[in-house]
C-alpha positions in Angstrom: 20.3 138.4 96.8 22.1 140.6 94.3 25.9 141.4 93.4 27.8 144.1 95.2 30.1 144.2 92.4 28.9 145.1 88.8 32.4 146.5 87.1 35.0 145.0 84.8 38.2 143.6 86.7 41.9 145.5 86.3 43.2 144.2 83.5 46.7 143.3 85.6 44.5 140.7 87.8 42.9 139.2 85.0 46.5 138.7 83.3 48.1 137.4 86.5 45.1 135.2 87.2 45.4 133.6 83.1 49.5 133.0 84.2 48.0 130.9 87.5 45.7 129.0 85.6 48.5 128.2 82.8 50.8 127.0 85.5 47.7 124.9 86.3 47.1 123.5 83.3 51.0 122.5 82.3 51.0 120.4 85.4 49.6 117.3 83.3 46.1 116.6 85.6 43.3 115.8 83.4 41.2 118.4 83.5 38.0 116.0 85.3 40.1 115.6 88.1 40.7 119.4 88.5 37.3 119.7 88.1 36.4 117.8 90.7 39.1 119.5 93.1 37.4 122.4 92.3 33.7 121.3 93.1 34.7 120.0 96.4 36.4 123.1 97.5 33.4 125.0 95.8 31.1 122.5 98.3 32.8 123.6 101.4 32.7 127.6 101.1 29.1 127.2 99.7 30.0 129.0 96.7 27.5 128.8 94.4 29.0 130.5 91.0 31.7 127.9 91.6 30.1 124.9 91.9 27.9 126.0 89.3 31.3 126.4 87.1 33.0 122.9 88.2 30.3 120.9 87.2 30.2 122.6 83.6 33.8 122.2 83.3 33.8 118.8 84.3 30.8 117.7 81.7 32.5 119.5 79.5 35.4 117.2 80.0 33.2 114.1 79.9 32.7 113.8 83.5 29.8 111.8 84.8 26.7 112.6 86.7 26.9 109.8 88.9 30.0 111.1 89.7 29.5 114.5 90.1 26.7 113.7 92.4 28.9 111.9 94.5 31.8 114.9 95.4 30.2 115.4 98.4 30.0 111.7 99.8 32.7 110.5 97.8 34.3 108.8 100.5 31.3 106.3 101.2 31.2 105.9 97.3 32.9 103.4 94.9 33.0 105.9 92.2 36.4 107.1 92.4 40.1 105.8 91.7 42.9 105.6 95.0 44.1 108.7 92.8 40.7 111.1 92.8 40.5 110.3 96.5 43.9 111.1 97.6 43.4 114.7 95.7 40.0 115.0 97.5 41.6 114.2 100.7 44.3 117.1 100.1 41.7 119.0 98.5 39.3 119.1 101.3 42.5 119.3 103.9 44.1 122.3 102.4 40.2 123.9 102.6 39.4 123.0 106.0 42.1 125.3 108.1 38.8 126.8 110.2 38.2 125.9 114.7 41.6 124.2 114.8 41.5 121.5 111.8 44.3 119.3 111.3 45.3 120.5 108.1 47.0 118.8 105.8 48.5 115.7 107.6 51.6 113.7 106.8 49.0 110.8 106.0 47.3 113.3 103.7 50.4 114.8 101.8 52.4 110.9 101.5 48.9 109.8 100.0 49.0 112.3 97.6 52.9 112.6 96.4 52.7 108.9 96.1 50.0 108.6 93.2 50.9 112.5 91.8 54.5 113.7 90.5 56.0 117.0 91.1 54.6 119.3 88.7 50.8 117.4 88.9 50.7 117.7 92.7 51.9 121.5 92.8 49.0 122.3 90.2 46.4 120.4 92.2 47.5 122.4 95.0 47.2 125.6 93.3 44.1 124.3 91.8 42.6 124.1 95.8 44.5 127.5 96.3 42.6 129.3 93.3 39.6 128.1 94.1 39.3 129.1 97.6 40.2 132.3 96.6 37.5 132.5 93.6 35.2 131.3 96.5 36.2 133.9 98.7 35.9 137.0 96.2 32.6 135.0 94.9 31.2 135.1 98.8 32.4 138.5 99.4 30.4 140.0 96.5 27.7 137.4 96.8 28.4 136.7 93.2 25.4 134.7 91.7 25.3 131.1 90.5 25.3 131.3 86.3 25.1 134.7 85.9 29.6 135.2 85.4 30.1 131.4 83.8 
């Protein structure tokens, strides 16, 4: 499978896109727990230059392989804190709208506002919201795994 897409981006996208993940990174969330947000949401839109790109970041940030291992399960696992889990929970809420999903419940959101402040829970929200929208320009273009990170 190749790339439909071979050019350079507008240079407006790529500045907007660098303002998103600023606002991202000022939120305070260490950057392994973004990480994993991202490789779970990368998990369940199969895209492949994305989950390829979490699990660099997060080793990068001194994440595990255990752990990373685990994203997938990570709910029969003892790997991760009450904190990872209630961001995995939103994060694989907020990804999941498809054949009449919940969504994000009230369970859901109260789990995650009670371990996250403000400013963290709106950047691990946009976090979930970039990435499914990386995935979705990734599938689209059937962007390959390694070849853009």
């Amino acid at each position: 499978m190749e790339a439909r897409v071979n050019g350079t981006p507008n240079p407006d996208m790529i500045t907007g896109i660098r303002h998103l993940y600023k606002a991202i990174h000022a939120g305070g969330v260490d950057q392994r727990l973004l990480s994993l947000v991202h490789l779970r949401t990368s998990q369940i839109n199969g895209c492949s230059p994305c989950v390829f790109a979490s699990v660099a970041s997060a080793k990068k940030a001194g994440e595990t392989d255990e752990r990373l291992h685990h994203v997938a399960a990570w709910r029969e696992t003892p790997f991760y804190t009450e904190e990872e889990r209630a961001a995995l929970a939103l994060t694989e809420a907020a990804t999941r709208l498809q054949d009449g999903a919940p969504g994000v419940t009230d369970e859901i959101w109260d789990a995650a506002a009670g371990h996250f402040g403000e400013e963290p829970l709106n950047a691990i929200i946009l976090e979930i919201a970039m990435t499914n929208f990386f995935n979705r320009i990734n599938r689209t273009i059937r962007e390959q795994a390694g070849k853009t990170w």
